[in-house]
PDB file with SEQRES, HELIX, SHEET and CRYST1 records, atoms N, CA, C and O in Angstrom:
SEQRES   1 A   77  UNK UNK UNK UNK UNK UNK UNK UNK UNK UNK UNK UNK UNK          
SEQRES   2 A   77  UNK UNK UNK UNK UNK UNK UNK UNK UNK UNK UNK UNK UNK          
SEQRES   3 A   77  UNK UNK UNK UNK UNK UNK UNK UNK UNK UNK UNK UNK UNK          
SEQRES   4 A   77  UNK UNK UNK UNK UNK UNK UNK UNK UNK UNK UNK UNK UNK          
SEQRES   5 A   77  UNK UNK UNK UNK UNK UNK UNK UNK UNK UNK UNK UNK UNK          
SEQRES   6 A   77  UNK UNK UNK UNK UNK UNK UNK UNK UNK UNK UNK UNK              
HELIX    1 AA1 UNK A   18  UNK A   40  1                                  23    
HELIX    2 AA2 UNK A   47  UNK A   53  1                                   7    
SHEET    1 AA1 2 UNK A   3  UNK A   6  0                                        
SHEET    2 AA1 2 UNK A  13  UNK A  16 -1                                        
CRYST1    1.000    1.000    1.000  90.00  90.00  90.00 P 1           1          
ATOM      1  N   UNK A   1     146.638-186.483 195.509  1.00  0.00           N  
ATOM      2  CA  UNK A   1     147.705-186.567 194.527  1.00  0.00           C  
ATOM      3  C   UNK A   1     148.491-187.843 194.779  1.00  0.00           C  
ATOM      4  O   UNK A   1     148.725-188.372 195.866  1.00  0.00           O  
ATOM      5  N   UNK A   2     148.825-188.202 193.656  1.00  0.00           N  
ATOM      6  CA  UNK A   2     149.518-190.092 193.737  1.00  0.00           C  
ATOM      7  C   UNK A   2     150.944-189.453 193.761  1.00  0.00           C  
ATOM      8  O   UNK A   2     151.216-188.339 193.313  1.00  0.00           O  
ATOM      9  N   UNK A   3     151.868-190.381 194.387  1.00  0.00           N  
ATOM     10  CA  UNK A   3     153.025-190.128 194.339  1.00  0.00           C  
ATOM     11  C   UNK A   3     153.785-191.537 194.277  1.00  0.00           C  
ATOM     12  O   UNK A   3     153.029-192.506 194.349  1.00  0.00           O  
ATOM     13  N   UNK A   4     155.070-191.799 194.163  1.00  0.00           N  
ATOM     14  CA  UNK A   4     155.748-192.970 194.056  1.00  0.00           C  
ATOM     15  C   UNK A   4     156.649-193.661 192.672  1.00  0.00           C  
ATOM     16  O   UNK A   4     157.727-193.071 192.595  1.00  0.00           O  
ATOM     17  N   UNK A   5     156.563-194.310 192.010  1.00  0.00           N  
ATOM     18  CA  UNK A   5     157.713-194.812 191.229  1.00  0.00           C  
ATOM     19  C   UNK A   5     156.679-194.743 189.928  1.00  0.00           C  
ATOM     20  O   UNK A   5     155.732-195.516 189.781  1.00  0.00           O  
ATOM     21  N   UNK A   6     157.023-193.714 189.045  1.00  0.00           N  
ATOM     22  CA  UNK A   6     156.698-193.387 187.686  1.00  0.00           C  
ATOM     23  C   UNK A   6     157.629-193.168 186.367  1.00  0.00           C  
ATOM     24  O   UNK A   6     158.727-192.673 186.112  1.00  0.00           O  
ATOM     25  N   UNK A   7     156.571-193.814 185.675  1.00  0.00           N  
ATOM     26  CA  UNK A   7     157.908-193.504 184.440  1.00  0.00           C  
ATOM     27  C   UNK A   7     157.817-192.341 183.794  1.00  0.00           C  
ATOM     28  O   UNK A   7     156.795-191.771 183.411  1.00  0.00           O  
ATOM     29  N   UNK A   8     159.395-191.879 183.647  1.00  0.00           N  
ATOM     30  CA  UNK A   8     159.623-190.284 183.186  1.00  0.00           C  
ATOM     31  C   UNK A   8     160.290-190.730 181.932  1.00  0.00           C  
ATOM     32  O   UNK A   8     160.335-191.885 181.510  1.00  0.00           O  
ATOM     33  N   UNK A   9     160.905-189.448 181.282  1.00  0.00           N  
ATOM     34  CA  UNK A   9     162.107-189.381 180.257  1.00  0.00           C  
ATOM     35  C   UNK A   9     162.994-190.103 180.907  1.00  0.00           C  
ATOM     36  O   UNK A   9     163.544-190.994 180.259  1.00  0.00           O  
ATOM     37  N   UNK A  10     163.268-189.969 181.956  1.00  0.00           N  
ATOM     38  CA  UNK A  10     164.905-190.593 182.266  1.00  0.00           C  
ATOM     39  C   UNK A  10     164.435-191.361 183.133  1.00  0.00           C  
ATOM     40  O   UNK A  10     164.789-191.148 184.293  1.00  0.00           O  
ATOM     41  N   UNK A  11     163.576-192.395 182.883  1.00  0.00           N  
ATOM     42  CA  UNK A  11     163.532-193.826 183.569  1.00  0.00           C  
ATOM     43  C   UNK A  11     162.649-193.428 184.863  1.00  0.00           C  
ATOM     44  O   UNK A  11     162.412-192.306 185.310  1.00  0.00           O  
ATOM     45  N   UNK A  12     162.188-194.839 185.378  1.00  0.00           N  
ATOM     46  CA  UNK A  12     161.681-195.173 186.419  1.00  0.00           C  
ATOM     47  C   UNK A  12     161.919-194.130 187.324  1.00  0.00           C  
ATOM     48  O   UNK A  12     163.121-193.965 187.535  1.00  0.00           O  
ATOM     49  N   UNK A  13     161.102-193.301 187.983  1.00  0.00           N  
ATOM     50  CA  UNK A  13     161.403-192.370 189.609  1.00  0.00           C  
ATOM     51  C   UNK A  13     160.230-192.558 190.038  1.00  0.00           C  
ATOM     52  O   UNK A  13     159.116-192.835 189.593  1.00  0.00           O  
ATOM     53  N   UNK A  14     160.842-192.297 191.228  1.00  0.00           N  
ATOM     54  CA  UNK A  14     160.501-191.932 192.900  1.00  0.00           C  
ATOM     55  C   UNK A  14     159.760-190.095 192.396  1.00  0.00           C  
ATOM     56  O   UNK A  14     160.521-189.132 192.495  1.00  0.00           O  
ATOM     57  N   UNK A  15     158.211-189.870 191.873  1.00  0.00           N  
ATOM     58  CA  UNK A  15     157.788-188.534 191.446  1.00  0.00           C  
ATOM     59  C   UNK A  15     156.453-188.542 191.922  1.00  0.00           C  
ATOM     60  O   UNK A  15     156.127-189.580 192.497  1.00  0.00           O  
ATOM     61  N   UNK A  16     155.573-187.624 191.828  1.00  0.00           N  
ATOM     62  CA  UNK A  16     154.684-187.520 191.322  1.00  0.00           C  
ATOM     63  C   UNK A  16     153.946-187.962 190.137  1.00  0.00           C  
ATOM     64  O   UNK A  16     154.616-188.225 189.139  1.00  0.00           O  
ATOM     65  N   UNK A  17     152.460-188.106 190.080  1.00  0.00           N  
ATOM     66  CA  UNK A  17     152.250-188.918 188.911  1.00  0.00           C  
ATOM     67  C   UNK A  17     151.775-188.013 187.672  1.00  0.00           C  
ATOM     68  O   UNK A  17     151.523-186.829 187.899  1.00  0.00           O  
ATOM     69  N   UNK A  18     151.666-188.430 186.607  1.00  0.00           N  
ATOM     70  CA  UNK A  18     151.444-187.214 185.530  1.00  0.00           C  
ATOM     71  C   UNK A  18     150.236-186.266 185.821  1.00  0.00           C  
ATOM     72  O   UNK A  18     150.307-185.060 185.588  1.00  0.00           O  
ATOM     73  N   UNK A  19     149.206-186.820 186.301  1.00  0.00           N  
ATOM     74  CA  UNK A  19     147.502-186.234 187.027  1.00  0.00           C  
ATOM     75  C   UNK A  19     148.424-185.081 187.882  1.00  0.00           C  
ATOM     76  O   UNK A  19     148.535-183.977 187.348  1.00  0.00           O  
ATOM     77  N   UNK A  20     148.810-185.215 188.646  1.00  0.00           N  
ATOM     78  CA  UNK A  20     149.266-184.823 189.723  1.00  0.00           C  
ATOM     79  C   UNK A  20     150.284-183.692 189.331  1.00  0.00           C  
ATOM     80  O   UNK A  20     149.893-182.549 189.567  1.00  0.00           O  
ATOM     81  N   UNK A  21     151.806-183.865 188.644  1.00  0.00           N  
ATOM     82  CA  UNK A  21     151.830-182.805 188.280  1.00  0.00           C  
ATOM     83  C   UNK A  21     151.023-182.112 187.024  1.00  0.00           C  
ATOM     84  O   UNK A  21     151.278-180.908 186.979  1.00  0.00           O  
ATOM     85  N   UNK A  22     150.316-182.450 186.216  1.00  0.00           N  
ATOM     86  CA  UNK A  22     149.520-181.488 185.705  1.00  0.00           C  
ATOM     87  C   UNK A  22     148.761-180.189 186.479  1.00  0.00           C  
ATOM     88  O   UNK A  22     148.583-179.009 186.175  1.00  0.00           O  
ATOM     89  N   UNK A  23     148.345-181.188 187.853  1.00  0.00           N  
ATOM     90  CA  UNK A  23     147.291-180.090 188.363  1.00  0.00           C  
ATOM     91  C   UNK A  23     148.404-179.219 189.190  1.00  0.00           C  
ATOM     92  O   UNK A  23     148.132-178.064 189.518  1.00  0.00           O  
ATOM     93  N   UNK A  24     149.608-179.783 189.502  1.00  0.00           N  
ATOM     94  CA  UNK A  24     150.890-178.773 190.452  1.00  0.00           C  
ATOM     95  C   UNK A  24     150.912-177.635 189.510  1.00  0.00           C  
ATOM     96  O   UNK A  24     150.771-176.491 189.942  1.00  0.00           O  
ATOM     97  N   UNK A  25     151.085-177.882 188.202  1.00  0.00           N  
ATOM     98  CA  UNK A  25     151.399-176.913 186.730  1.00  0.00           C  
ATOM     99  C   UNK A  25     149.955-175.867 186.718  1.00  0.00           C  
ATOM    100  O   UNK A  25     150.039-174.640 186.663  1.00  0.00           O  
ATOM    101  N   UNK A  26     149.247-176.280 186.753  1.00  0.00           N  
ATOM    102  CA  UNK A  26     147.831-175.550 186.506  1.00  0.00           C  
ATOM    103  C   UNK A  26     147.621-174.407 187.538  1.00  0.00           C  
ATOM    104  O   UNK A  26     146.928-173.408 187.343  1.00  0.00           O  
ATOM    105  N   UNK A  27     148.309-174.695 188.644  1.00  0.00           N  
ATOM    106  CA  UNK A  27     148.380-174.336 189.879  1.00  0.00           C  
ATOM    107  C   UNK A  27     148.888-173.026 189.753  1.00  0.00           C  
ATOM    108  O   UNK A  27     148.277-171.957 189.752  1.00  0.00           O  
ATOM    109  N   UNK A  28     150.450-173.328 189.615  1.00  0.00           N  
ATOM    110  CA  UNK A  28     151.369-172.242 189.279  1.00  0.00           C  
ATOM    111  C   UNK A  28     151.162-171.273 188.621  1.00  0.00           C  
ATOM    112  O   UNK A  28     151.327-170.120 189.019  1.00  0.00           O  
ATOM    113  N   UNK A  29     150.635-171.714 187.138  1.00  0.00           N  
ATOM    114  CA  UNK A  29     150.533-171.005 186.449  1.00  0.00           C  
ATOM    115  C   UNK A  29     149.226-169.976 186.664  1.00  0.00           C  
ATOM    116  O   UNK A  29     149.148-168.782 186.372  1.00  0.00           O  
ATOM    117  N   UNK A  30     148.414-170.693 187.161  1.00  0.00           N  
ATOM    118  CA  UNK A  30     146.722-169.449 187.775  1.00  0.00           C  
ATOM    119  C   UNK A  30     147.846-168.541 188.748  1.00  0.00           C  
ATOM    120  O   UNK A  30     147.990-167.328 188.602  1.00  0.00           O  
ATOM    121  N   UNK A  31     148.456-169.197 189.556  1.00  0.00           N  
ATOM    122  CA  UNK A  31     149.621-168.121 190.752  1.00  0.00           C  
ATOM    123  C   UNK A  31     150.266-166.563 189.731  1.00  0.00           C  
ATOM    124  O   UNK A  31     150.194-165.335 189.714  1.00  0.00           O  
ATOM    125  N   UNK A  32     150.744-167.465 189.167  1.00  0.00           N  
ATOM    126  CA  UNK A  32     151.492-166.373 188.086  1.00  0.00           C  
ATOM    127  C   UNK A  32     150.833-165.471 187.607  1.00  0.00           C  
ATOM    128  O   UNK A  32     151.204-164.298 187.556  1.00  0.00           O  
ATOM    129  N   UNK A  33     150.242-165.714 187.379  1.00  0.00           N  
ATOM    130  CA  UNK A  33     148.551-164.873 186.216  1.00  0.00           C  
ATOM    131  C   UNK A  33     148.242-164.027 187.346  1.00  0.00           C  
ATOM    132  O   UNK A  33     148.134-162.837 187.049  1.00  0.00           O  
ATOM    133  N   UNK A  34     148.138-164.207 188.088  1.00  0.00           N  
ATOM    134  CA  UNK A  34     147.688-163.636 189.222  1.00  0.00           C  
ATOM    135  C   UNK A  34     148.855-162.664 189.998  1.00  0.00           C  
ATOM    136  O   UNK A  34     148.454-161.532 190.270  1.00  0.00           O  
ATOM    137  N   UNK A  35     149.893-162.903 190.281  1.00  0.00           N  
ATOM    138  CA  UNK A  35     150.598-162.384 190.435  1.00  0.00           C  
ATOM    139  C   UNK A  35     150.694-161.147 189.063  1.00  0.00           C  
ATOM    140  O   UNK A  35     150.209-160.017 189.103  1.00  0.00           O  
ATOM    141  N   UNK A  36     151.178-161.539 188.330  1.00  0.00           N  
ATOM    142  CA  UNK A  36     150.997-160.382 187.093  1.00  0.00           C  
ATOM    143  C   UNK A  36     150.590-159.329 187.050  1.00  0.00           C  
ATOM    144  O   UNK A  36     151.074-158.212 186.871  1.00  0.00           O  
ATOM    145  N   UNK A  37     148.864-160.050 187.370  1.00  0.00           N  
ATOM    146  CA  UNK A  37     148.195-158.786 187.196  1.00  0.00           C  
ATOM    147  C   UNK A  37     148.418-157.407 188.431  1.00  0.00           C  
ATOM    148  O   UNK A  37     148.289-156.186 188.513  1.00  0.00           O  
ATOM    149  N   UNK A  38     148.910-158.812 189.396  1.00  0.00           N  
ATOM    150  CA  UNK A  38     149.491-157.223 190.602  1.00  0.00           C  
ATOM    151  C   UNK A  38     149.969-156.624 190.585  1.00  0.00           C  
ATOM    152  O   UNK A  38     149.840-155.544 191.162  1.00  0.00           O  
ATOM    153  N   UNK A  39     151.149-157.131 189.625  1.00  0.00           N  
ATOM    154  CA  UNK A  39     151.918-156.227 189.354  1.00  0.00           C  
ATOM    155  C   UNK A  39     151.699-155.276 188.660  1.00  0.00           C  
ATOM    156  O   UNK A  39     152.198-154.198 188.982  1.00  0.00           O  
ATOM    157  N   UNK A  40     150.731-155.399 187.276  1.00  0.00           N  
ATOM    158  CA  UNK A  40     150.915-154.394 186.467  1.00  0.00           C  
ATOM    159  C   UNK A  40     149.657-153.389 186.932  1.00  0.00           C  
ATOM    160  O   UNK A  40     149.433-152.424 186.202  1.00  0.00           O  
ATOM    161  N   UNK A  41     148.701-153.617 188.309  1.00  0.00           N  
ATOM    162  CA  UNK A  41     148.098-152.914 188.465  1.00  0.00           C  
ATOM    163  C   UNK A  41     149.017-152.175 189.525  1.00  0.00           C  
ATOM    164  O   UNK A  41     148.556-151.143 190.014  1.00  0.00           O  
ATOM    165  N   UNK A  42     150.405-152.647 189.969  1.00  0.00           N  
ATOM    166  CA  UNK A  42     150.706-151.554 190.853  1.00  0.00           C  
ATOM    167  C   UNK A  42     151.792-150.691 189.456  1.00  0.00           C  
ATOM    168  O   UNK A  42     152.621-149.879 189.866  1.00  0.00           O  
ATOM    169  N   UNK A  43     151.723-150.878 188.271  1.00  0.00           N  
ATOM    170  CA  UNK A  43     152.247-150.103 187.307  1.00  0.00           C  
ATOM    171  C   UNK A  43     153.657-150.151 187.659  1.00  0.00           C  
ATOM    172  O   UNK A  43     154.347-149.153 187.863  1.00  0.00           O  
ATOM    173  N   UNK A  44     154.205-151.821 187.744  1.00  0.00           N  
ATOM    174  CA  UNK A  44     155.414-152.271 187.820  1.00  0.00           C  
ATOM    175  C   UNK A  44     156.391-152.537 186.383  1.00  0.00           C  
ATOM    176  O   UNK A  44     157.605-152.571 186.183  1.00  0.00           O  
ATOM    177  N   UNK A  45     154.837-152.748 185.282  1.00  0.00           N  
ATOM    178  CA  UNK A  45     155.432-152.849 183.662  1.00  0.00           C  
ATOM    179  C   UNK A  45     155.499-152.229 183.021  1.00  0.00           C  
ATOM    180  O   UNK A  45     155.599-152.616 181.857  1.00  0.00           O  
ATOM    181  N   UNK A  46     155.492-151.056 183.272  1.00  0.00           N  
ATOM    182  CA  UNK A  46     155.705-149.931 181.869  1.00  0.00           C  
ATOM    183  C   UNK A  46     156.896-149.324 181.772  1.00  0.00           C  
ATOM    184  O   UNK A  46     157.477-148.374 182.296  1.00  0.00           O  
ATOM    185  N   UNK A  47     157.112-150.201 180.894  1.00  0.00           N  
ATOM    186  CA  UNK A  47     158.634-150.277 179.712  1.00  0.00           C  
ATOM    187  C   UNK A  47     159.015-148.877 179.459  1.00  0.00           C  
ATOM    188  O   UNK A  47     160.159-148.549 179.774  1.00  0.00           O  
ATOM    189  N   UNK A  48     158.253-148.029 178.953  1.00  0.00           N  
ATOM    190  CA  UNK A  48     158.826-146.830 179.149  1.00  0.00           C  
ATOM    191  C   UNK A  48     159.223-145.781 180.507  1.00  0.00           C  
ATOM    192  O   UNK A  48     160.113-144.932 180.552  1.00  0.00           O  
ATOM    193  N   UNK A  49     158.411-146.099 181.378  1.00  0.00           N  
ATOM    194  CA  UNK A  49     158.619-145.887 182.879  1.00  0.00           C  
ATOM    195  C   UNK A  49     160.126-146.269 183.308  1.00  0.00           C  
ATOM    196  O   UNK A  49     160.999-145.539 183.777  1.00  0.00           O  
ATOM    197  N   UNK A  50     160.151-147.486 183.034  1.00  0.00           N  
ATOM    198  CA  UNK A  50     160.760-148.243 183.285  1.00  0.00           C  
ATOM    199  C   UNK A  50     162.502-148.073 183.277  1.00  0.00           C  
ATOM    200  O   UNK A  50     163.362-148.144 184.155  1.00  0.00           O  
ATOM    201  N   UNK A  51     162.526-147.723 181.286  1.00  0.00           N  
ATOM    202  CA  UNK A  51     163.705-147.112 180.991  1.00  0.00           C  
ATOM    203  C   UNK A  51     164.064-145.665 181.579  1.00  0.00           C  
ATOM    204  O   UNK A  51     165.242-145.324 181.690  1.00  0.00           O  
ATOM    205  N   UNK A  52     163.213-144.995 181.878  1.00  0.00           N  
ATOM    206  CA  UNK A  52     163.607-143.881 182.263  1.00  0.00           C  
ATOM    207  C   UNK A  52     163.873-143.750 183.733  1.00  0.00           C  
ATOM    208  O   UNK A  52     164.473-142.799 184.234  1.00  0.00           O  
ATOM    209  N   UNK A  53     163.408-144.721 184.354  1.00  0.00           N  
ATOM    210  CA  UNK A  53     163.789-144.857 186.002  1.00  0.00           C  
ATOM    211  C   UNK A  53     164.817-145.130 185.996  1.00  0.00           C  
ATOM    212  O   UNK A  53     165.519-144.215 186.427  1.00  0.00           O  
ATOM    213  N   UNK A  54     165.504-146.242 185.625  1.00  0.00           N  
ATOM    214  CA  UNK A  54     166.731-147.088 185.775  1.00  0.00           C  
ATOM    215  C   UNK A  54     167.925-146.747 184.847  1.00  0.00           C  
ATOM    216  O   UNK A  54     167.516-146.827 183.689  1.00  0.00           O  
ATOM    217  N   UNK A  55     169.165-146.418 184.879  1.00  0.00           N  
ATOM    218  CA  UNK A  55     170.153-146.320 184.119  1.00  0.00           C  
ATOM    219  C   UNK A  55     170.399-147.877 183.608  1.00  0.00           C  
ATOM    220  O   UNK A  55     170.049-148.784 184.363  1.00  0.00           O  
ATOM    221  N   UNK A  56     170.866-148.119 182.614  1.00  0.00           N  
ATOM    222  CA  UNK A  56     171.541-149.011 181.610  1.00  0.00           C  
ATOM    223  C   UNK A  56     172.642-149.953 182.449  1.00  0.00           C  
ATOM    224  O   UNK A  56     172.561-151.180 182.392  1.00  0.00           O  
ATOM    225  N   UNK A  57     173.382-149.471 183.010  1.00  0.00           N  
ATOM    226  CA  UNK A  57     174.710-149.676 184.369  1.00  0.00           C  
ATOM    227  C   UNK A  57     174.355-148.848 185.527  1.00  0.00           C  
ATOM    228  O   UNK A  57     174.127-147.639 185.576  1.00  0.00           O  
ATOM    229  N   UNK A  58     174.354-150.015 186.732  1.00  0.00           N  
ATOM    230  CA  UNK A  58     174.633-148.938 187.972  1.00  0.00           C  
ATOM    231  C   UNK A  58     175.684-149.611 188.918  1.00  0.00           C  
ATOM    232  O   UNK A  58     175.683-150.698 189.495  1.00  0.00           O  
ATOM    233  N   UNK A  59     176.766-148.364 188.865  1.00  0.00           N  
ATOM    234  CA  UNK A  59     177.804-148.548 189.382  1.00  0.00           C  
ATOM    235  C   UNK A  59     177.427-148.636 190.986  1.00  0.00           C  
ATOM    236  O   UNK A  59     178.276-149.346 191.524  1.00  0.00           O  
ATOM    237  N   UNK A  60     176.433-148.156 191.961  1.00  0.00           N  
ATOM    238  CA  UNK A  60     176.879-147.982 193.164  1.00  0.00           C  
ATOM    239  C   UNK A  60     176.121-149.313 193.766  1.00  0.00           C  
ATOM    240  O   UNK A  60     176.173-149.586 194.965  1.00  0.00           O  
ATOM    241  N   UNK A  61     175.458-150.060 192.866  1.00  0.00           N  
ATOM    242  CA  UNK A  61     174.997-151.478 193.724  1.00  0.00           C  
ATOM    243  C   UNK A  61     173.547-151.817 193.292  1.00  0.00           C  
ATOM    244  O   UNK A  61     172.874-151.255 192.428  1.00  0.00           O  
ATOM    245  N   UNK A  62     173.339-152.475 193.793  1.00  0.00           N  
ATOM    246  CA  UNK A  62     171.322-152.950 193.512  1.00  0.00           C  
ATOM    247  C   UNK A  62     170.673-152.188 193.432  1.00  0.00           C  
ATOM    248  O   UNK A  62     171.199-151.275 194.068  1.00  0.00           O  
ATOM    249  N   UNK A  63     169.454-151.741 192.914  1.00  0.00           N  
ATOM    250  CA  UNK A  63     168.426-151.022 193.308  1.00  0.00           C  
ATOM    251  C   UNK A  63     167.535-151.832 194.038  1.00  0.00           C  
ATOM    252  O   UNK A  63     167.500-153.049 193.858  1.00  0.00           O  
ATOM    253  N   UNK A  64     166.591-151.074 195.097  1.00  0.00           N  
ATOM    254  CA  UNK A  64     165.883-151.466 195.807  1.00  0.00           C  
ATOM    255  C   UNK A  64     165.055-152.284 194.785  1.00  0.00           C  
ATOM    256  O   UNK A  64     164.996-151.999 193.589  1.00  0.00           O  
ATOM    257  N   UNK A  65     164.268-153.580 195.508  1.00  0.00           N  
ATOM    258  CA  UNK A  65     163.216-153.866 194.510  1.00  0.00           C  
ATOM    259  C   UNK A  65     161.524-153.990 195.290  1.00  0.00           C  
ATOM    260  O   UNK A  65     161.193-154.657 196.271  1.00  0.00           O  
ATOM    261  N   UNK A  66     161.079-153.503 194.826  1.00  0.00           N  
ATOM    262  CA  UNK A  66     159.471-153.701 195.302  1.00  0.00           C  
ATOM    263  C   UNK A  66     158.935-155.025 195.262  1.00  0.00           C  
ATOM    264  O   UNK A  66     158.921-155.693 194.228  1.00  0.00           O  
ATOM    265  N   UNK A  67     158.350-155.551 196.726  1.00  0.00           N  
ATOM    266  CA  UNK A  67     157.907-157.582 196.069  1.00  0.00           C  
ATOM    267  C   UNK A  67     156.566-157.126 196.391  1.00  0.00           C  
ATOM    268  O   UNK A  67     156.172-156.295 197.209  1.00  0.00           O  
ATOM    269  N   UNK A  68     155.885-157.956 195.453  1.00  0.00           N  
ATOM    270  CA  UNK A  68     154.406-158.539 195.669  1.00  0.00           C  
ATOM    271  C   UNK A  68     154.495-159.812 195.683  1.00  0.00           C  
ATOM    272  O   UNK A  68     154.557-160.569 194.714  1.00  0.00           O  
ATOM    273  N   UNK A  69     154.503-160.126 197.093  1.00  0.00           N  
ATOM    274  CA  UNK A  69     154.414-161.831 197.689  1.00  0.00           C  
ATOM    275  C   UNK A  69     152.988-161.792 198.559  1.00  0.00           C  
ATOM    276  O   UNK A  69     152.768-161.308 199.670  1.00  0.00           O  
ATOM    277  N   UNK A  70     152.165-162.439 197.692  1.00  0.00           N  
ATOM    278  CA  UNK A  70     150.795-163.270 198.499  1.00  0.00           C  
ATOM    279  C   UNK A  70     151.081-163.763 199.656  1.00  0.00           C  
ATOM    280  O   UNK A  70     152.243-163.972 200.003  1.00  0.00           O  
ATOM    281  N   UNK A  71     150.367-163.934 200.168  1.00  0.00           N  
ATOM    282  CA  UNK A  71     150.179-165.033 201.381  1.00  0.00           C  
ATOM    283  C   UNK A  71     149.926-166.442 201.140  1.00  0.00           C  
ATOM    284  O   UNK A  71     148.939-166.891 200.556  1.00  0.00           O  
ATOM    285  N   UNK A  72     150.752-167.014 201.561  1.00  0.00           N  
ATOM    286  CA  UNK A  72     150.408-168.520 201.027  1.00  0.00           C  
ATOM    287  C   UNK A  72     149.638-168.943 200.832  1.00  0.00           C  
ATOM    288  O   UNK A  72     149.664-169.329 202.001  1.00  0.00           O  
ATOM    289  N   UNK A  73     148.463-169.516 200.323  1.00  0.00           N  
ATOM    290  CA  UNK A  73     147.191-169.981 200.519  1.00  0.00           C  
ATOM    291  C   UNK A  73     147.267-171.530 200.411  1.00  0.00           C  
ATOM    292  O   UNK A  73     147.773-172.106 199.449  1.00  0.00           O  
ATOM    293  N   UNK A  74     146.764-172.098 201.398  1.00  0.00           N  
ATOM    294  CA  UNK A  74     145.978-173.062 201.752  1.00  0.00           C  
ATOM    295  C   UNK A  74     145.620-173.810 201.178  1.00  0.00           C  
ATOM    296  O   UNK A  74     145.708-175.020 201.390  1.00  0.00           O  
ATOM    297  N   UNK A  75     145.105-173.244 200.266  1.00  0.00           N  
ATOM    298  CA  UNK A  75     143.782-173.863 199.221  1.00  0.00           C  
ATOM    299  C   UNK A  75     144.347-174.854 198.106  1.00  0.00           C  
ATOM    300  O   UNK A  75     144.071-176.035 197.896  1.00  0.00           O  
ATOM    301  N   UNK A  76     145.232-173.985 197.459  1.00  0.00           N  
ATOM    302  CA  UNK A  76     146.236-175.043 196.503  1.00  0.00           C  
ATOM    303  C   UNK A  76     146.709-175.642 196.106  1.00  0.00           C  
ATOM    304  O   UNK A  76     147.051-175.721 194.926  1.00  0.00           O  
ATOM    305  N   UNK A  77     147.030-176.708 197.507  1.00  0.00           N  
ATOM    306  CA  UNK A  77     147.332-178.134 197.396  1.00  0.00           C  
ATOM    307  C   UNK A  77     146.135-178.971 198.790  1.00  0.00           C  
ATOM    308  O   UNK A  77     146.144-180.190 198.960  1.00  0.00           O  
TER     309      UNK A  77                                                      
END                                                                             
């Protein structure tokens, strides 16, 4: 990946080059997709589930939240 003085919207920077973030973007977004689907296979999206778990207002503080965080991988950059 090239890095160094590119032209953006707002002038000359010190960035990454357009190749470069394209493939950062391509990246993310396969992450996301992926992430997603974990989620909705651990049946984290169903909207009707959903409403009926959680009240509208909750006065006594946060609800716990469940994470699905990967392991970093390696591979990606």
């Amino acid at each position: 990946m090239s890095h160094g003085f590119h032209e953006t919207v707002q002038g000359e920077r010190f960035t990454i080059s357009k190749a470069a973030r394209r493939t950062v973007l391509d990246r993310l977004l396969a992450i996301n997709h992926q992430r997603y689907a974990e989620e909705v296979k651990a049946d984290l999206h169903d909207k009707k589930k959903a409403k009926a778990k959680s009240p509208k207002f909750q006065i006594t503080g946060l609800a716990p939240q469940r994470e699905l965080i990967s392991p970093l991988r390696a591979d990606l950059f």
